[in-house]
N, C-alpha and C positions, 0 to 999 in steps of 0.2 A: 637766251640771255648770254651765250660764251657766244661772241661773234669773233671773227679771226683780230680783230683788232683790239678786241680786249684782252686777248693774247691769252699764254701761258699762266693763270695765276698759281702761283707759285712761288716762296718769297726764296732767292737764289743769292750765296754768294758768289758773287760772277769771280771772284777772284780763286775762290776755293774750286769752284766746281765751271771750269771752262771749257769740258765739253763734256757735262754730267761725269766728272771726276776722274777722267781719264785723261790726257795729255793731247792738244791737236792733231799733234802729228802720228800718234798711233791710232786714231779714228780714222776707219774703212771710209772711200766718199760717199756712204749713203748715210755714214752716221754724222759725218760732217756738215753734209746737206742739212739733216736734220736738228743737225743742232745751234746751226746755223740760221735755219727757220726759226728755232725756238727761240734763238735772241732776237732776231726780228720781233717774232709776236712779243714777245717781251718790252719791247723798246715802251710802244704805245703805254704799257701798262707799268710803268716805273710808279709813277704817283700814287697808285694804287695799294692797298695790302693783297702781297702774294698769300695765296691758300691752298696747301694739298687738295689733292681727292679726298683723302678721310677727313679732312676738316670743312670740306664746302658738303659733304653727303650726311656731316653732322650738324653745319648749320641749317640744314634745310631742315633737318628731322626736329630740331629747338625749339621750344614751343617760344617766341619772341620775351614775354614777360616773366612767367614761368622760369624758365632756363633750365626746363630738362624736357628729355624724349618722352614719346607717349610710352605709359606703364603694359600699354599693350600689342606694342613693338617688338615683335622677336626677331623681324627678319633683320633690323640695323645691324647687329652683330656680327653675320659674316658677310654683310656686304661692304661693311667695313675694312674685313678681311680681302675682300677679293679687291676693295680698290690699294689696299697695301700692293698686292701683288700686280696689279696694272703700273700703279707707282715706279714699282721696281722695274717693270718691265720696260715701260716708259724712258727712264736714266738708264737702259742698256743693262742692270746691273742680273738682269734673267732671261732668261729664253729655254722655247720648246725644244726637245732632244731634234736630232731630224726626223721624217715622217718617215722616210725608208721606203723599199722597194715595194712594199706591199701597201702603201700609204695609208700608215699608221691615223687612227681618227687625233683629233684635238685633245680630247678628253683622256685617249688612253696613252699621250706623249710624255714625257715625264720631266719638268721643269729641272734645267741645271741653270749653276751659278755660270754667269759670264764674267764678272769682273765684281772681286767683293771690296771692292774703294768705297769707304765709308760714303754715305750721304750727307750726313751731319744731321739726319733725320732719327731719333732716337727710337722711334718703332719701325721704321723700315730698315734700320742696322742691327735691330733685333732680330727680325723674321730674316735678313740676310745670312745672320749670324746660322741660324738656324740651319736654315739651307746648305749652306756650305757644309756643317756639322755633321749630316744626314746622307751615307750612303748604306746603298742602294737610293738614286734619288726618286721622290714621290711625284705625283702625277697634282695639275692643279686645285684638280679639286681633293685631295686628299691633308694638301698644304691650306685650302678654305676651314675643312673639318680641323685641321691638328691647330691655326692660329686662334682660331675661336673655343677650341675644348671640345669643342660636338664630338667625340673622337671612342667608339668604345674599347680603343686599345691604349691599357694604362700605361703604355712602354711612349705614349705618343702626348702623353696630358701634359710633360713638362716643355711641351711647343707651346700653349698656350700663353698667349702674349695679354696680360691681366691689365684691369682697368685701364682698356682703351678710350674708352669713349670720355673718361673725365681727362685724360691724360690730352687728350684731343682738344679738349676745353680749355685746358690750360695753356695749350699753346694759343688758341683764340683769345685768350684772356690775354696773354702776352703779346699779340699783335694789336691790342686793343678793340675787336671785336665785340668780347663778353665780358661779363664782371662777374665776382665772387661774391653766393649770398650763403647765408644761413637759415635753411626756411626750416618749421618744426611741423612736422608730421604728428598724427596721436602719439603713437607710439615710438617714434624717433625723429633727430633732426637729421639734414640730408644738405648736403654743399649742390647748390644749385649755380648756375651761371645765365641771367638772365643777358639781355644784348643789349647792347651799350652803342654799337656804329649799325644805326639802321641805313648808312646808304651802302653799307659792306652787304646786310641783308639781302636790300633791294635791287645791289645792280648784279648780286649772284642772281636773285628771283626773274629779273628781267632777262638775262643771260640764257638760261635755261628755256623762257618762254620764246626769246627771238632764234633759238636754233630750230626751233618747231614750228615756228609761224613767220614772221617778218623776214628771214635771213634763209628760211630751207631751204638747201640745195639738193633733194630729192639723192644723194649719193654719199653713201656713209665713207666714203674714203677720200673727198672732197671736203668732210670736216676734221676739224681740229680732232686728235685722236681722243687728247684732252675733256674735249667739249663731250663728244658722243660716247665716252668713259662715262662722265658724269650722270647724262640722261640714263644710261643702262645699268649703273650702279646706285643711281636715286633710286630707280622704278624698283631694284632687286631690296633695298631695304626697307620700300614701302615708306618712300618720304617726297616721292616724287608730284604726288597729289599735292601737297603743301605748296610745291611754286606754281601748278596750275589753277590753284582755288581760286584767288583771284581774278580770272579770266572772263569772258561776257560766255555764255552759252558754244554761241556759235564759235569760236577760236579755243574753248574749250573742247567742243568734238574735234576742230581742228587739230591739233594737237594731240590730243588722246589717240587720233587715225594715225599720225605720222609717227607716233611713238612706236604704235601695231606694228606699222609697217616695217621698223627695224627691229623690233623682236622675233619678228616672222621670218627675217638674212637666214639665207644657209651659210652657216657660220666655215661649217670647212668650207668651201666654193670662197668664200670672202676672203677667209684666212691666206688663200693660194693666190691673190690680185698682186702686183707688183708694190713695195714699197710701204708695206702694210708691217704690222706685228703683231706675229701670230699668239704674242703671251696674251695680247688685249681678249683677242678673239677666243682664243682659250677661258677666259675667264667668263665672258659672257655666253658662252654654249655652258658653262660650270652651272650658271645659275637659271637658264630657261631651257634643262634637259627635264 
C-alpha cells in the first residue's frame, strides 16, 4: 500500500521544515539527497492527508466504527514508541553513537540527539526533549521502555510520554480522518474516535498490501524507509493483521511469507549497507530480539 509514488505521508510545513528543519546549506550531500528525495515522494502526494508513523500504525489498529483499539492490545503501546523514534530518526533529529573498533551491536549503541530543531510534532518534541535531557545517553531500546512506562526504574517513569494514542486521535481528528464520540460503557463513558475518511483508511490499507504483493521489490533498502518502517512497526504492535484480513488466501500466504522474510534481515549486516539508517534498524532488532 506505501508504493514510492504515494510518497512520504506525512503532513509537512515545507516552509518551516526545508530540510527536516535544518537549513539547506548545512545538510551533508546525503542528507540532501535525501531530502530531496523526500520532496520528490512528496510532490505526487500533495492532495493527499500527510500522516506520521504513529498515526497510520494507529489507524490500522482502529477498529473503523468502533473508534478504539482492541482491549486486548498490549503490544500498540511501545510500538508506538518505537515508531516515535524511527520518526526522529527519519528527520535527522537522532542517531546511533558509532559502532567503534570493536563494533559495538545495534541494540547495545546508545542513541544521541543530532540536531534538537523542533518538528512542530508535539510528541516527537517531547521524546526529543527528553533525550537531549538525559545524560549518560540510553541505548534504543531502553528509550522504547522509559517513553511507554514499562520501565522498573522510578528515576525513569517521568519519560513516560502519557495518552498517546488519544493524543494520536486527535491529531486524525484534525486532519479530518476520525471523529469524536462519546460511547457509554457499564460502568463508564469513553471518548471514542470512530473514521470519518474511509479512502484515508483504504488507500493506507492498500499501501501496505501493494509493498508486499503488487510493488515487492524483494530488497529492504530499495524501499521507502517510510514504507518498510510501517510494515515492521504494524507487525510489532500486532495491527498488521488488520490490513491483511482483507486479502484472498492465496496473497494472504503471500504476504504473510514476505513479511517472514524481513523479519528474519540480519539487522546489523543491513544496518552496515550504504545509505541506510541505522536508528530505523536499531529499532526494529529493538522489537524482533
Amino acid at each position: 500500500i506505501m508504493n514510492r509514488s504515494d510518497g512520504l505521508v506525512q503532513r509537512r510545513n515545507v516552509s518551516r521544515e526545508n530540510g527536516e528543519g535544518v537549513a539547506k546549506d548545512t545538510l551533508n550531500s546525503d542528507d540532501k539527497k535525501s531530502t530531496e528525495r523526500d520532496e520528490e515522494l512528496e510532490d505526487g502526494d500533495s492532495k493527499e492527508t500527510r500522516l506520521t508513523l504513529m498515526e497510520e500504525v494507529l489507524l490500522l489498529g482502529l477498529k473503523d466504527k468502533e473508534g478504539y483499539t482492541s482491549f486486548w492490545n498490549d503490544c500498540i503501546s511501545s510500538g508506538l514508541r518505537g515508531c516515535i523514534l524511527i520518526e526522529l530518526g527519519i528527520r535527522g533529529r537522532i542517531e546511533l553513537e558509532k559502532a567503534g573498533m570493536r563494533r559495538k551491536s545495534l541494540l547495545n549503541r546508545k542513541l544521541l540527539v543530532k540536531s534538537d530543531t523542533p518538528t512542530g510534532d508535539v510528541l516527537l518534541d517531547e521524546a526529543l526533549k527528553h533525550m537531549k535531557d538525559t545524560d549518560p545517553p540510553e541505548t534504543v531500546q531502553s528509550w522504547i521502555e522509559y517513553l511507554s512506562g514499562e520501565t522498573w526504574n522510578p528515576l525513569k517513569l517521568r519519560y513516560q510520554l502519557k495518552n498517546v494514542r488519544e493524543r494520536l486521535a486527535k491529531n486524525l481528528v484534525e486532519k479530518g480522518v476520525l471523529t469524536t464520540e462519546k460511547q457509554n460503557f457499564l460502568l463508564f463513558d469513553m471518548t471514542t474516535h470512530p473514521l470519518t475518511d474511509n479512502v484515508a483508511k483504504s488507500r493506507l490499507v492498500k499501501k501496505v498490501q501493494d509493498a508486499v504483493l503488487g510493488k515487492w521489490v524483494n530488497d529492504p533498502h530499495r524501499m521507502d524507509k517510510r514504507l518498510l518502517s510501517l510494515i515492521f512497526l504494524a507487525h510489532a504492535s500486532d495491527v498488521l493483521e488488520n490490513a491483511f484480513a482483507p486479502l484472498n488466501d492465496d496473497d494472504y500466504e503471500l504476504a504473510m511469507k514476505r513479511v517472514r522474510e524481513l523479519l528474519d534481515l540480519d539487522f546489523e549486516a543491513e544496518s552496515m549497507k550504504p545509505n541506510t539508517n541505522e536508528t530505523v534498524w536499531a529499532v526494529f532488532a529493538a522489537f524482533t530480539k
